[in-house]
C-alpha positions as semicolon CSV with decimal commas, in nm:
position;residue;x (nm);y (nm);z (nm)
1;X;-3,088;1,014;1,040
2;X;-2,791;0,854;1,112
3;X;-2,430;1,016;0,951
4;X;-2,059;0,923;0,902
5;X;-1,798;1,156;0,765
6;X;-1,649;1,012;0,469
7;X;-1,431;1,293;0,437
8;X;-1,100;1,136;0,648
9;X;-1,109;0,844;0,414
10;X;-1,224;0,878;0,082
11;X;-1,107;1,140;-0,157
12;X;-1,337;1,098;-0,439
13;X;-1,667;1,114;-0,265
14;X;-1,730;1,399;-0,438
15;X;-2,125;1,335;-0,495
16;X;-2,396;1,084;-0,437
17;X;-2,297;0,872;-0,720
18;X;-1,917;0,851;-0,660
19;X;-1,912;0,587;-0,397
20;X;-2,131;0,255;-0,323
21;X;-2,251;0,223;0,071
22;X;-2,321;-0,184;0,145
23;X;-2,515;-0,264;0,453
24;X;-2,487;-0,637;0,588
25;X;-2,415;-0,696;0,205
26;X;-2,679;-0,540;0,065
27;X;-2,648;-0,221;-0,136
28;X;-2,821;0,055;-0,066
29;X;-2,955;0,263;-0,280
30;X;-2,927;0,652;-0,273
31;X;-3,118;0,915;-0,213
32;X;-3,384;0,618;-0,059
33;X;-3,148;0,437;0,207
34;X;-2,899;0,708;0,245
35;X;-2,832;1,080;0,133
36;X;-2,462;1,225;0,104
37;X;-2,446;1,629;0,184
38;X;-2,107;1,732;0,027
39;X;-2,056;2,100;0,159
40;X;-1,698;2,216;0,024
41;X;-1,755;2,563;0,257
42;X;-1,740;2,375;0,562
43;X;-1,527;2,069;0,405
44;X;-1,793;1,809;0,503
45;X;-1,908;1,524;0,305
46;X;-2,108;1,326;0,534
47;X;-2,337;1,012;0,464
48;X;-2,653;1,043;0,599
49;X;-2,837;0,718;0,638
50;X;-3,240;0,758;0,618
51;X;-3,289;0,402;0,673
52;X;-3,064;0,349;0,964
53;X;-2,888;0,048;0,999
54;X;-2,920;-0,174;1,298
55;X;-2,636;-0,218;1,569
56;X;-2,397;-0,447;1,479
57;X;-2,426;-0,382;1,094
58;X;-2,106;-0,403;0,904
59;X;-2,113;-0,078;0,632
60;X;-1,878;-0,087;0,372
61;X;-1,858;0,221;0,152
62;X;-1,623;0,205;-0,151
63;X;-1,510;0,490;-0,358
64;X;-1,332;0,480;-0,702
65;X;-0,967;0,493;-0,699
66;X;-0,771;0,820;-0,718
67;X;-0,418;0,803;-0,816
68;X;-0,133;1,055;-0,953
69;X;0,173;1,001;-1,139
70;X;0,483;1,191;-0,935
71;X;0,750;1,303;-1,103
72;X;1,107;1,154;-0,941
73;X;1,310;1,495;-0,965
């Protein structure tokens, strides 16, 4: 397996089905192409592709949005 911490750069990758991983503009499809092991002991959340992609590939992953109102006091 292949993995890539999500954890610098998406908030909301809390599980599996929280965020989309595109491979050369294909989706890929979890728990088949690529797993996602979200341990909050260790503060990982890492995306662990089972079909590796090949060099080169361009991997998008997008997460939904997180936002929060601030007060101006």
């Amino acid at each position: 397996m292949s993995a890539f911490s999500l954890n610098p750069y998406l908030y909301t990758a809390t599980n599996i089905y929280s965020f989309t991983v595109i491979v050369d503009g294909i989706i890929q499809r979890p728990h088949i192409d690529y797993e996602f092991n979200n341990d909050s002991t260790l503060g990982t959340q890492d995306l662990d592709f089972i079909t590796i992609p090949s060099a080169g590939a361009v991997i998008i992953v997008v997460a939904d949005t997180y936002w929060q109102y601030r007060s101006e006091e």
